[in-house]
Backbone of each chain as ProteinMPNN parsed JSONL, in Angstrom:
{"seq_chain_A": "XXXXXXXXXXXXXXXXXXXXXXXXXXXXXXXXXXXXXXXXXXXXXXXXXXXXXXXXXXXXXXXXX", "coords_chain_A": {"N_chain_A": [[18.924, -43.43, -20.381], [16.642, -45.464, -18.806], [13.094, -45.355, -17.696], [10.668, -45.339, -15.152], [8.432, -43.729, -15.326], [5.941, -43.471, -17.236], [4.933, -45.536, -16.545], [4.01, -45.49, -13.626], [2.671, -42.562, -13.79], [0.513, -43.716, -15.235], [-0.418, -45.569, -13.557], [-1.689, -43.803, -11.813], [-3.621, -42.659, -13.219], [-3.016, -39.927, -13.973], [-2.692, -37.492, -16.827], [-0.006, -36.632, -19.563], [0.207, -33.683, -19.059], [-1.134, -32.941, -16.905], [0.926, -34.437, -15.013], [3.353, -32.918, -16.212], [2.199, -30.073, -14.805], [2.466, -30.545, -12.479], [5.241, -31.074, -11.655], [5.895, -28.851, -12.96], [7.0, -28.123, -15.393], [7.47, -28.771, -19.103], [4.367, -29.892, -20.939], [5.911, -31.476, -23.439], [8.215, -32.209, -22.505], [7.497, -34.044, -20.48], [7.043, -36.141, -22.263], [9.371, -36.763, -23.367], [11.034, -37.425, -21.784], [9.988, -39.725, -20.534], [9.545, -41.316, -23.061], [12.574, -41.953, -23.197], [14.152, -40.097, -24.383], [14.986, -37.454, -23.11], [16.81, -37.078, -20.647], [16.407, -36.199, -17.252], [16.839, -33.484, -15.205], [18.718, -33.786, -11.797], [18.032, -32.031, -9.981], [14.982, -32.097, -11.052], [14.735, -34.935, -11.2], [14.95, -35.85, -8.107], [12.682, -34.084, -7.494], [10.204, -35.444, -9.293], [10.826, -37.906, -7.946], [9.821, -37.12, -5.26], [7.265, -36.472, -5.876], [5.953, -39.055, -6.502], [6.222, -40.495, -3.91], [8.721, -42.015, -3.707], [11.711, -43.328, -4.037], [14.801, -42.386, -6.501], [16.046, -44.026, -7.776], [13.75, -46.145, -7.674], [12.815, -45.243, -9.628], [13.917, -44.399, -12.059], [16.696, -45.962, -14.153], [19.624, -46.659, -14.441], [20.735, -47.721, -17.465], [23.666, -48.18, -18.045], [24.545, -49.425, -15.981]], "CA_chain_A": [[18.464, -43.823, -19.048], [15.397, -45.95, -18.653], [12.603, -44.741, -16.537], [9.17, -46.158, -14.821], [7.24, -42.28, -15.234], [4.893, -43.601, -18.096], [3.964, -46.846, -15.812], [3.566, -44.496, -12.676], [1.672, -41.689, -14.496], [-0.587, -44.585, -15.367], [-0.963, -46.178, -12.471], [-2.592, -42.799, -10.97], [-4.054, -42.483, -14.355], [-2.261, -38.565, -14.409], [-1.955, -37.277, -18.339], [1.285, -35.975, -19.259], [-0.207, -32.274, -19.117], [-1.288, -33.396, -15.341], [2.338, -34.568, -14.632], [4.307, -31.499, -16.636], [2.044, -29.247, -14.077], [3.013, -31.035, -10.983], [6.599, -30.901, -11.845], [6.562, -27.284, -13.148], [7.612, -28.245, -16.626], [6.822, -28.317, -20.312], [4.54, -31.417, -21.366], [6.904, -32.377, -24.444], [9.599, -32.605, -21.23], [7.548, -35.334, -19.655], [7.552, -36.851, -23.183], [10.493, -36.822, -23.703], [11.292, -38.166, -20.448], [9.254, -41.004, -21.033], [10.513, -41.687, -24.618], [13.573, -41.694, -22.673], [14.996, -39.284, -25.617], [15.805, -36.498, -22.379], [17.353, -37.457, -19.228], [15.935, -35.059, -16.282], [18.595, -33.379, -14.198], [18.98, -34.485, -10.681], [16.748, -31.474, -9.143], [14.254, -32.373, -11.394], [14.307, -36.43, -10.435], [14.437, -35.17, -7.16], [10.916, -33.488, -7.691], [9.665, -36.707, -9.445], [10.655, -38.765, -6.775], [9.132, -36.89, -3.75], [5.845, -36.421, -6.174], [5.268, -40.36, -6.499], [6.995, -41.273, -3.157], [9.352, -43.307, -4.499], [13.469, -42.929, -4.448], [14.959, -42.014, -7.596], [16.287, -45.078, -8.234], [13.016, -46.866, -8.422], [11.982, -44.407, -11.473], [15.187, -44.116, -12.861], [17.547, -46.765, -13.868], [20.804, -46.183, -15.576], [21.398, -48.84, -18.432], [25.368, -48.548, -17.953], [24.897, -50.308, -14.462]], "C_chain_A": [[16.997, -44.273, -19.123], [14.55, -45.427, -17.435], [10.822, -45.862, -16.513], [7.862, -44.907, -14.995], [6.328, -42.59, -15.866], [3.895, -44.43, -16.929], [3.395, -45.699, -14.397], [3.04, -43.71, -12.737], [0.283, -42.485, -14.267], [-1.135, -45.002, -14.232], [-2.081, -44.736, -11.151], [-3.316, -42.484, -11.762], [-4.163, -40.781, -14.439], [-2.435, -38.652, -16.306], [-1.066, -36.893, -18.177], [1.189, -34.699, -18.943], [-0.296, -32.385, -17.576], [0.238, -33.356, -14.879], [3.486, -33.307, -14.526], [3.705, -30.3, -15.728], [2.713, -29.45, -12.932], [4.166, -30.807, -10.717], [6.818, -29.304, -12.014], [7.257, -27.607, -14.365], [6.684, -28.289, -17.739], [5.825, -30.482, -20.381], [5.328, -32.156, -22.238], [8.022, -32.518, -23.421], [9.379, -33.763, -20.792], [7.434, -36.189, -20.562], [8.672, -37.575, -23.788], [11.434, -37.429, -22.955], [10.929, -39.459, -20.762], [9.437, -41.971, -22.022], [11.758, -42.34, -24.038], [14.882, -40.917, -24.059], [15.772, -37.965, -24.261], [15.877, -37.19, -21.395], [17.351, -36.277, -18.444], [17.658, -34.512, -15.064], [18.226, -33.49, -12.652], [17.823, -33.522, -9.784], [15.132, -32.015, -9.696], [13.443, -34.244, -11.129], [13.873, -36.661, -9.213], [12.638, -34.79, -7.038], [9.689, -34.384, -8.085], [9.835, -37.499, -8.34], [9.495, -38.667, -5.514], [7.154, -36.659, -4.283], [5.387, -37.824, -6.2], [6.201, -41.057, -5.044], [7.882, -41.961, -3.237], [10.98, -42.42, -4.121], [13.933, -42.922, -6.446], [15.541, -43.023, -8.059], [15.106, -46.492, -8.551], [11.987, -46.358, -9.329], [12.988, -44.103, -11.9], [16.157, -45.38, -12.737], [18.254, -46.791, -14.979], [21.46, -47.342, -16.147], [22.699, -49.206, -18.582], [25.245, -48.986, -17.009], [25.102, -51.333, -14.818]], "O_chain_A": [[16.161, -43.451, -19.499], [15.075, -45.111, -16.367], [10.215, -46.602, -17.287], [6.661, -45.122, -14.832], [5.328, -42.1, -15.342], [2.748, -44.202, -16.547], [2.261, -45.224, -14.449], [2.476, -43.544, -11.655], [-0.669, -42.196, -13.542], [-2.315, -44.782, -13.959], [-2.799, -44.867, -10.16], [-4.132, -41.735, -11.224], [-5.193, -40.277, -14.885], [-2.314, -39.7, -16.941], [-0.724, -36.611, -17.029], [2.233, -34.317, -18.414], [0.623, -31.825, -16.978], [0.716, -32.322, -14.415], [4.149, -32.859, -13.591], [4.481, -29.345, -15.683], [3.469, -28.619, -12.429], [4.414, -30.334, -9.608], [7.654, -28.634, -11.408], [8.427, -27.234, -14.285], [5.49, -28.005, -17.652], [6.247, -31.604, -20.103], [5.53, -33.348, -22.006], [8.92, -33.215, -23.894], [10.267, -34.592, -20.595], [7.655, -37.319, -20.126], [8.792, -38.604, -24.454], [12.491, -37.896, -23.381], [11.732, -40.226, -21.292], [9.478, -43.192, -21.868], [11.966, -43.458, -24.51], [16.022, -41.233, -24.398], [16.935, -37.596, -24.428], [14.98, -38.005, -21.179], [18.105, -35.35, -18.74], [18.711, -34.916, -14.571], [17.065, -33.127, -12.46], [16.947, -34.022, -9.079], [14.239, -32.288, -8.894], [12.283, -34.625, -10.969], [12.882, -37.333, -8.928], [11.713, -35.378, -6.48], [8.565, -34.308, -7.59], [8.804, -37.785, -7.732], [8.722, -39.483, -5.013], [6.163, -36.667, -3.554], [4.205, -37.89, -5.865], [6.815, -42.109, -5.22], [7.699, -42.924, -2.492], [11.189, -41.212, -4.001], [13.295, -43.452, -7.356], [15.576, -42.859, -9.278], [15.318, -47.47, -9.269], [10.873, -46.75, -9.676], [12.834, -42.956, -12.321], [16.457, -45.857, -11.643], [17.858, -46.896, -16.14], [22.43, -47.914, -15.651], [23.029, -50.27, -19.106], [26.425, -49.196, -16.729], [25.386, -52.221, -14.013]]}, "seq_chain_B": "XXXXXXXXXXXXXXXXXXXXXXXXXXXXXXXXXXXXXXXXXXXXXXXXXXXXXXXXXXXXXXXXXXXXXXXXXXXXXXXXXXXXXXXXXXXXXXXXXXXXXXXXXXXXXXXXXXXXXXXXXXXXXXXXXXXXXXXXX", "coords_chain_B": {"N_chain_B": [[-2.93, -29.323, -8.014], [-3.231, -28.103, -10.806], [-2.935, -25.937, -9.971], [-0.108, -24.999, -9.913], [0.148, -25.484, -12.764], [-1.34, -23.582, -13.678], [-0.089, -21.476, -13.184], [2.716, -21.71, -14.306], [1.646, -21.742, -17.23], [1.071, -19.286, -17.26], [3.158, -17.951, -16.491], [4.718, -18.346, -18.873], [3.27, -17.226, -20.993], [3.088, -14.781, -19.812], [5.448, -14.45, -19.986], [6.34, -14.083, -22.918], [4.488, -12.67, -24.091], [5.829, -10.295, -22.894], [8.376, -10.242, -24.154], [7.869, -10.274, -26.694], [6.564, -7.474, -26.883], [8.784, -5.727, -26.8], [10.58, -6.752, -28.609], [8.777, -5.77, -30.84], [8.756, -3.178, -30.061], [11.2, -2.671, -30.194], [11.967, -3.048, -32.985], [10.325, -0.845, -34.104], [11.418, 1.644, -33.557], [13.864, 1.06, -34.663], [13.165, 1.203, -37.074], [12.694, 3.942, -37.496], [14.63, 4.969, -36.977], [15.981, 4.154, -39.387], [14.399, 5.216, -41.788], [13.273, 7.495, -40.629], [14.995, 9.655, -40.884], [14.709, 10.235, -43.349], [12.119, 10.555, -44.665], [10.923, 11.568, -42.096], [12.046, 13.529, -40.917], [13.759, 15.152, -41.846], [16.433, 14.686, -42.181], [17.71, 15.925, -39.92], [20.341, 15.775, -37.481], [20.44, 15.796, -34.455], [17.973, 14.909, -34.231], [17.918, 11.998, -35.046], [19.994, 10.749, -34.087], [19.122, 11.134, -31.521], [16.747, 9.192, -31.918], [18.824, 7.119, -32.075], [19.569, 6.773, -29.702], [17.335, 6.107, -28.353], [16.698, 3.464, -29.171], [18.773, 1.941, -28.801], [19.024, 2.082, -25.973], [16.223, 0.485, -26.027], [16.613, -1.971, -27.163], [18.49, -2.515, -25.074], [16.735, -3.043, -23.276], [14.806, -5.401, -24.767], [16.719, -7.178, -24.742], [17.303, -7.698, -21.842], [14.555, -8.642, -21.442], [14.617, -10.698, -22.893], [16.542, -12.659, -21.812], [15.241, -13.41, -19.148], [13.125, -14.474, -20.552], [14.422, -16.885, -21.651], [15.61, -17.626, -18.769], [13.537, -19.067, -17.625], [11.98, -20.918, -18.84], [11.647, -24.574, -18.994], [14.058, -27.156, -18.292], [14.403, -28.529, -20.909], [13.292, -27.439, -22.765], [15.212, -25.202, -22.331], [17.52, -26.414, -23.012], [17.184, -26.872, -26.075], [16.786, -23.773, -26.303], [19.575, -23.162, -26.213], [21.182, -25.413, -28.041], [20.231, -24.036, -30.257], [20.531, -21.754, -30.105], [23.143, -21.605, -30.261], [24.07, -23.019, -32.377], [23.333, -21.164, -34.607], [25.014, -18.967, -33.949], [27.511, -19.942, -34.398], [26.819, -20.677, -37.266], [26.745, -18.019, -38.137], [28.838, -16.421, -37.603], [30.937, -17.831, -39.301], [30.011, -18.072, -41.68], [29.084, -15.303, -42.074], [31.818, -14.084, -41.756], [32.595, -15.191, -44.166], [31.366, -14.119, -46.062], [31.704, -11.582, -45.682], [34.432, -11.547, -46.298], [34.257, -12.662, -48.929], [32.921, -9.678, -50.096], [35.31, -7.984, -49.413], [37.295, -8.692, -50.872], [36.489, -8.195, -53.286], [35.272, -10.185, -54.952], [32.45, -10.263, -54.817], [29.991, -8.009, -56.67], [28.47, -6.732, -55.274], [27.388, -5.193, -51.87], [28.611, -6.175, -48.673], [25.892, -6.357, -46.041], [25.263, -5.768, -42.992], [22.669, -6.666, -42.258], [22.097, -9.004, -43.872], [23.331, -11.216, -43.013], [22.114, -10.839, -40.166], [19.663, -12.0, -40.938], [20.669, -14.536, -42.074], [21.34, -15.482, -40.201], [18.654, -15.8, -38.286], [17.036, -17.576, -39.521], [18.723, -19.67, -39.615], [18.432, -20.145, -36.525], [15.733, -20.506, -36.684], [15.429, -22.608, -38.269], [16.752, -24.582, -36.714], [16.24, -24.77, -34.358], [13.457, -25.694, -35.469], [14.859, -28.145, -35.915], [15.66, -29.727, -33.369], [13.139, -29.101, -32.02], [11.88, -31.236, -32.831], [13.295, -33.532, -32.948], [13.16, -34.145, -30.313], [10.496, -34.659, -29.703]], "CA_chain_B": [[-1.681, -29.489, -9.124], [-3.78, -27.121, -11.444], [-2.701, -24.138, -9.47], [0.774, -24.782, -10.993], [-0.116, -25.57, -14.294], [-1.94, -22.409, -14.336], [1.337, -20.718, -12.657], [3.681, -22.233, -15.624], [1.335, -21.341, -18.528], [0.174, -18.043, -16.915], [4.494, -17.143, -16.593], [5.346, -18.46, -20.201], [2.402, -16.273, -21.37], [3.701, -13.102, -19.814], [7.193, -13.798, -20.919], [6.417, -14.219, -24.35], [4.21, -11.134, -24.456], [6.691, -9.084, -22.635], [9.658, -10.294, -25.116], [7.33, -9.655, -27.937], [6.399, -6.093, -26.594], [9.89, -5.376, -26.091], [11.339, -6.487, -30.194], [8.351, -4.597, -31.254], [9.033, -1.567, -29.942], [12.88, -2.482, -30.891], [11.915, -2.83, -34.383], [9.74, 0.182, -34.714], [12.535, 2.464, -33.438], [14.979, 0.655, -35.689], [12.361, 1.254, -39.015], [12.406, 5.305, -37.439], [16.102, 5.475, -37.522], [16.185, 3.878, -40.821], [13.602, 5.47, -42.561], [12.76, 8.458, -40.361], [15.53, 10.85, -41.425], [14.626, 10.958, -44.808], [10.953, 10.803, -44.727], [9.792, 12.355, -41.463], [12.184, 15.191, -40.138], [14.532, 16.18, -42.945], [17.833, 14.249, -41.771], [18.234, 16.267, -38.759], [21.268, 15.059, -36.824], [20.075, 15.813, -33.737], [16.382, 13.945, -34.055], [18.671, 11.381, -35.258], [21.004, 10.951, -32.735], [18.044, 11.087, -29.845], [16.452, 8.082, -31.603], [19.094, 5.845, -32.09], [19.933, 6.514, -28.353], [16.268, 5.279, -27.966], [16.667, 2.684, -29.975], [19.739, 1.242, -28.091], [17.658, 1.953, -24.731], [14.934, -0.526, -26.424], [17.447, -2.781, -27.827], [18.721, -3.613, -23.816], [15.429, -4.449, -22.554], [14.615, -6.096, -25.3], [17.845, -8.49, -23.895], [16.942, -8.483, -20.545], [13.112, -9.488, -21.377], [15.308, -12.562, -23.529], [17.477, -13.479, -20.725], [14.045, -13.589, -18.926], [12.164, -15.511, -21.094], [15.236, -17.826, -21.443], [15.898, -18.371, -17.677], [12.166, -18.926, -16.71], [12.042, -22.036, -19.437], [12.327, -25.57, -18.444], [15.328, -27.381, -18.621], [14.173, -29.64, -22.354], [13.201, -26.185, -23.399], [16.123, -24.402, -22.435], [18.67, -27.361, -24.273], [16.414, -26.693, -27.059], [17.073, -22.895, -27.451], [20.638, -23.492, -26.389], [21.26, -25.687, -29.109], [19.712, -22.994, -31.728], [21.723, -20.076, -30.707], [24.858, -22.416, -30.684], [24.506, -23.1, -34.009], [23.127, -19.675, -35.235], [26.142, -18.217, -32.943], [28.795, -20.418, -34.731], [26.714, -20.254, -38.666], [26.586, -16.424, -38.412], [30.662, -16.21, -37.3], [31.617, -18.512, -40.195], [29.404, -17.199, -42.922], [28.95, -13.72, -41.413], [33.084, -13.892, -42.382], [33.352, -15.72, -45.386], [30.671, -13.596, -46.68], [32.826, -10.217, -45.674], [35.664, -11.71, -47.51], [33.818, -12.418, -50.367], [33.242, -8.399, -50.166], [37.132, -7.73, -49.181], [37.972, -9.454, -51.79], [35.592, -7.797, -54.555], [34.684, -11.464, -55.646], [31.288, -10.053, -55.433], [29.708, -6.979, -57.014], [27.201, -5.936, -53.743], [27.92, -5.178, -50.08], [28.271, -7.341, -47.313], [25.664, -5.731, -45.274], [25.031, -6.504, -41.561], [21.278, -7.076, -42.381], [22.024, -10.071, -44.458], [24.113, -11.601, -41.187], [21.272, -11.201, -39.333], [19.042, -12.683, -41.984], [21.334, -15.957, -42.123], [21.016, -15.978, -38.391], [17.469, -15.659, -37.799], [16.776, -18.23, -40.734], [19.358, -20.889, -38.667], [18.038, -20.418, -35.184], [14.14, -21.115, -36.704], [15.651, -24.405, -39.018], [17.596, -25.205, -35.666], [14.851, -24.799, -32.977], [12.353, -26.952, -35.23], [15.193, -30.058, -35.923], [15.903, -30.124, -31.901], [11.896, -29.628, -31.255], [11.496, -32.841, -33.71], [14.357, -34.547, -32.242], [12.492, -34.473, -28.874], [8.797, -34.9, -29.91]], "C_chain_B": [[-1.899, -28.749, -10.73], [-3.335, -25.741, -11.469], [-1.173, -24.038, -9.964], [0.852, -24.822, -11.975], [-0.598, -23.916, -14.63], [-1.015, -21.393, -14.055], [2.243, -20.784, -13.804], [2.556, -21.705, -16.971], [1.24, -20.026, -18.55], [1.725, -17.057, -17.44], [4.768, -17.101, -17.841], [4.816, -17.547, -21.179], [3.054, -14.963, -21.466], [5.071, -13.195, -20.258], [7.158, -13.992, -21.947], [5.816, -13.232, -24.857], [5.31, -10.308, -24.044], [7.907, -9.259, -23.464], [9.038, -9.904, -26.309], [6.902, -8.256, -28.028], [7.855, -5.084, -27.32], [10.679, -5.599, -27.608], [10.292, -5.836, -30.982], [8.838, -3.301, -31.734], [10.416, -1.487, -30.371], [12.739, -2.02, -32.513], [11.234, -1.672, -35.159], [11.043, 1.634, -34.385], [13.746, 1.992, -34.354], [14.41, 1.067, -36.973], [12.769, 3.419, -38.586], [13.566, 5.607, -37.18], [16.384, 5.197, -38.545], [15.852, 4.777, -41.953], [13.047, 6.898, -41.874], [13.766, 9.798, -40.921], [15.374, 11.159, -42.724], [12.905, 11.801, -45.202], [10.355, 11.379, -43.625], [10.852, 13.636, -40.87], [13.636, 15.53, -41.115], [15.897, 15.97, -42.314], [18.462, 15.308, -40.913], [18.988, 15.379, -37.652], [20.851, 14.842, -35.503], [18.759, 14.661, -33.131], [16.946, 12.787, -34.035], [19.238, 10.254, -34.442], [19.853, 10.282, -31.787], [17.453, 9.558, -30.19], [17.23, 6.969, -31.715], [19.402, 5.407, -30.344], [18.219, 5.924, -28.113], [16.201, 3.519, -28.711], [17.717, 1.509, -29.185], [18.698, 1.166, -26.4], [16.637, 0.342, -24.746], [15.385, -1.867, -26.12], [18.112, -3.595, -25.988], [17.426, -3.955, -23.181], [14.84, -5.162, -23.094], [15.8, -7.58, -24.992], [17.519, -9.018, -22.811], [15.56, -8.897, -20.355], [13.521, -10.782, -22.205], [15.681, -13.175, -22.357], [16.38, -14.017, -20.061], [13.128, -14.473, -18.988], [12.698, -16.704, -21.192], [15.184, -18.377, -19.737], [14.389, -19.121, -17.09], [11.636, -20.476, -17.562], [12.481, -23.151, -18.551], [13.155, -25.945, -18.895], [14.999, -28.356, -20.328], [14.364, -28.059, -23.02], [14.548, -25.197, -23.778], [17.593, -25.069, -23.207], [18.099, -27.069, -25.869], [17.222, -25.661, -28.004], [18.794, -22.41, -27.305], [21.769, -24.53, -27.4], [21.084, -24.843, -30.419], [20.45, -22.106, -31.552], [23.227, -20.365, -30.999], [24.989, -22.32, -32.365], [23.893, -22.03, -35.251], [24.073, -18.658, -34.973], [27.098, -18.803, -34.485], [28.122, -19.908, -36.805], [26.8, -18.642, -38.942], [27.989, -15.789, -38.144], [30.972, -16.333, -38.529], [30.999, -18.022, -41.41], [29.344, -15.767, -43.04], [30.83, -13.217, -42.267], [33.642, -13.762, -43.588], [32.319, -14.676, -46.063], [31.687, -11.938, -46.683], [33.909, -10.186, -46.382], [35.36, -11.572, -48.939], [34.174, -10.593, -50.888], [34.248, -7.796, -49.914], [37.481, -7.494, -50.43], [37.863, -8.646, -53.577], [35.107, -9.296, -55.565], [33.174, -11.281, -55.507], [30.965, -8.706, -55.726], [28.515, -6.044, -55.901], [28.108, -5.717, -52.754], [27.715, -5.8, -49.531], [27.59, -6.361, -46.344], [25.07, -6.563, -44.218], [23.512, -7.422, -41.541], [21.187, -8.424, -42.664], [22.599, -11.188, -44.013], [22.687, -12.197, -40.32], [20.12, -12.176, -39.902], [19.313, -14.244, -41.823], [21.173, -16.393, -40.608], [19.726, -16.423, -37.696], [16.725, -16.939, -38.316], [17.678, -19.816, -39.988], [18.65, -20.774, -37.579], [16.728, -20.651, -35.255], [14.595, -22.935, -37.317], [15.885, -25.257, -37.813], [16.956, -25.166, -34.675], [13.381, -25.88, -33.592], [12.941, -28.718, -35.412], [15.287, -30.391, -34.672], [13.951, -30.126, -31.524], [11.555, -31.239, -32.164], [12.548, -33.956, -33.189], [13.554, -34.829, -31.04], [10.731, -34.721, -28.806], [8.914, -36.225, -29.398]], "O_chain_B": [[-1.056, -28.783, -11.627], [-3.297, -24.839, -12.306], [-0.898, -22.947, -10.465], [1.753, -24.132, -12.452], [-0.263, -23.245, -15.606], [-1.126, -20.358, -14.712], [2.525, -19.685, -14.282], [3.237, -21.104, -17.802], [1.291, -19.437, -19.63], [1.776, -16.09, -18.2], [5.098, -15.997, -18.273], [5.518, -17.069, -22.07], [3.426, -14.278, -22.419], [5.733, -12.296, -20.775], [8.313, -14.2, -22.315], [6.236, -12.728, -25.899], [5.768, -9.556, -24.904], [8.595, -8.239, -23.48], [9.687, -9.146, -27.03], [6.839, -7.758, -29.152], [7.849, -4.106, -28.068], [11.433, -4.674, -27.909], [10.756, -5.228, -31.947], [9.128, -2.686, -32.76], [10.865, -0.45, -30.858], [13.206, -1.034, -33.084], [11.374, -1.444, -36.36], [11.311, 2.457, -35.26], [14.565, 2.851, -34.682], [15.162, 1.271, -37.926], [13.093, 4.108, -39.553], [13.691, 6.829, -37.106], [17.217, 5.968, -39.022], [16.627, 5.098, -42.854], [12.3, 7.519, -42.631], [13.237, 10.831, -41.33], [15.814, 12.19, -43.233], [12.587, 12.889, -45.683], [9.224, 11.811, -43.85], [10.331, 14.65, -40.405], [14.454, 16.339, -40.679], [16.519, 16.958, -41.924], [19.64, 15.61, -41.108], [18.436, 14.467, -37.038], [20.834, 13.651, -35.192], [18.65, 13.955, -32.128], [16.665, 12.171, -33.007], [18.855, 9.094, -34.29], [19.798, 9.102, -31.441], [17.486, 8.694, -29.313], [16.715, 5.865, -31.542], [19.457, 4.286, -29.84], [18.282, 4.942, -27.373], [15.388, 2.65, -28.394], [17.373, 0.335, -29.047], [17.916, 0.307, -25.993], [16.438, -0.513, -23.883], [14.945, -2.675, -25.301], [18.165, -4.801, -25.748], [17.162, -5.034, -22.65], [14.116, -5.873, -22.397], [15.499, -8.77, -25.081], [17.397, -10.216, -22.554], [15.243, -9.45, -19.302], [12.821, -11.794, -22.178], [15.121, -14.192, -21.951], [16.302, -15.232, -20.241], [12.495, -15.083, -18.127], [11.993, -17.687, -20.963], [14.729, -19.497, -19.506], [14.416, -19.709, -16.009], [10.886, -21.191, -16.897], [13.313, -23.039, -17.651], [13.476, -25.432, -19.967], [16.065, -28.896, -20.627], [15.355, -27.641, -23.618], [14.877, -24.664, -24.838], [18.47, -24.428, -23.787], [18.929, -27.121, -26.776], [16.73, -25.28, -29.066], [19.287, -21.544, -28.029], [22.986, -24.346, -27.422], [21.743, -25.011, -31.445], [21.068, -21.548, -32.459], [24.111, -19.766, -31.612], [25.726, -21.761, -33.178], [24.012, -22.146, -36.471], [24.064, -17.596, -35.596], [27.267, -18.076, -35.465], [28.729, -19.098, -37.505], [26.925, -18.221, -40.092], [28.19, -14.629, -38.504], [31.303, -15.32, -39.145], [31.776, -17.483, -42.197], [29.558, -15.162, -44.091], [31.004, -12.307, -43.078], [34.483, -13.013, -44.084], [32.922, -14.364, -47.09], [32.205, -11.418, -47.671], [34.373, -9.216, -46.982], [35.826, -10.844, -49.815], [35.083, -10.192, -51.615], [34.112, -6.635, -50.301], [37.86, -6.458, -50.977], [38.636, -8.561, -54.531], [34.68, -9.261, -56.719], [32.512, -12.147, -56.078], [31.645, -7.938, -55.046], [27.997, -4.931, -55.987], [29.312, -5.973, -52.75], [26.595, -6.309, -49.574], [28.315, -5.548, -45.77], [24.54, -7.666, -44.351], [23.304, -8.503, -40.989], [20.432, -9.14, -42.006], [22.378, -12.223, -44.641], [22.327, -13.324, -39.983], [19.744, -13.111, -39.196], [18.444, -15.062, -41.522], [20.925, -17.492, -40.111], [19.681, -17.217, -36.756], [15.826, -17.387, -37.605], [17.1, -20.902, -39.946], [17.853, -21.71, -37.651], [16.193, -20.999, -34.202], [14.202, -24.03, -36.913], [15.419, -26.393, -37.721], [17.475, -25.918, -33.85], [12.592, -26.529, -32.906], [12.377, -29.803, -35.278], [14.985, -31.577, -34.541], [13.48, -31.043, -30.85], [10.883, -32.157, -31.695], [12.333, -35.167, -33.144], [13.314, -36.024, -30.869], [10.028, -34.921, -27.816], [7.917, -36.942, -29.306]]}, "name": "protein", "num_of_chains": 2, "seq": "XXXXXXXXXXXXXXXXXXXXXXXXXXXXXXXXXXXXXXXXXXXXXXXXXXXXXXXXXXXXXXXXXXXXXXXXXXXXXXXXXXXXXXXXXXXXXXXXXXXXXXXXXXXXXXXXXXXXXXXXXXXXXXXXXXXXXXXXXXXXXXXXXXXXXXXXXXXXXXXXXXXXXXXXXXXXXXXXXXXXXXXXXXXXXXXXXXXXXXXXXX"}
């Protein structure tokens, strides 16, 4: 699953350590996220979403569409 | 957004001391049932007895400060050490066995002892917790 979290991080110029607090997670999570090596589970996109305003579909977009 | 960061490092903190407290004290009551009836009270059954019942005592809150430290992980984390006990679960079945057979069998000249189980186990779930943390770096 491709995601926009690196560009959106950036654009508030957040680190990932910044981010992985906000969320309540590990930083190698929001790495890994980012990488797109883990795919976040739905509470967790959820939580991203409502932290950058955004719907979860414009930070998440699923390459089988 | 600090005040959670310092919430999440502050929890992972205490659950990693309190799980490390907690196989401590497991392991020092396990060395004083091992090693205490010979060398400190003259293989009295009784003394015996009292500490392995402490010892088991230890041995569950040493579980429920795991379960603990497990549920309180994030979800990367917790695929992580769910991956490692999977395959320390399944290598310690399958070897844990074939190794007992071996000793069944007398195809080897030692004992299959439990120690050397746990050994093979402990030894998979570190190999297998750093290829999944390198998989996700």
């Amino acid at each position: 699953m491709k995601n926009r979290l690196k560009v959106l991080r950036a654009e508030r110029d957040w680190t990932q350590a910044q981010l992985a607090e906000a969320l309540d997670v590990s930083r190698q999570t929001i790495n890994a996220i980012e990488k797109g090596k883990f795919d976040p589970s739905l509470p967790l996109a959820f939580k991203a979403a409502r932290l950058f305003g955004l719907s979860i579909e414009d930070i998440f977009e699923d390459e089988e569409a | 957004m600090s005040k959670e960061a310092s919430t999440r490092t502050a929890r992972e903190f205490h659950n990693t001391k309190r799980l490390g407290a907690w196989t401590a004290a497991w392991l020092v009551t396990l060395a004083l049932v091992a090693f205490g009836p010979v060398y400190l009270w003259d293989k009295e059954p009784l003394i015996t007895s009292a500490f392995i019942v402490i010892n088991l005592g230890i041995g569950g809150g040493m579980i429920i400060a795991n379960i603990r430290f497990v549920a309180d992980l994030d979800e990367l984390q917790k695929q992580i050490h769910l991956e490692a006990m999977g395959i320390s679960l399944g290598v310690g079945l399958v070897v844990g066995l074939s190794y007992s057979m071996l000793d069944i069998t007398n195809l080897v000249s030692w004992n299959a002892e439990i120690s050397h189980l746990v050994f093979v186990q402990g030894i998979t779930y570190l190999v297998a917790m750093g290829n999944a943390h390198r998989r996700y770096k």
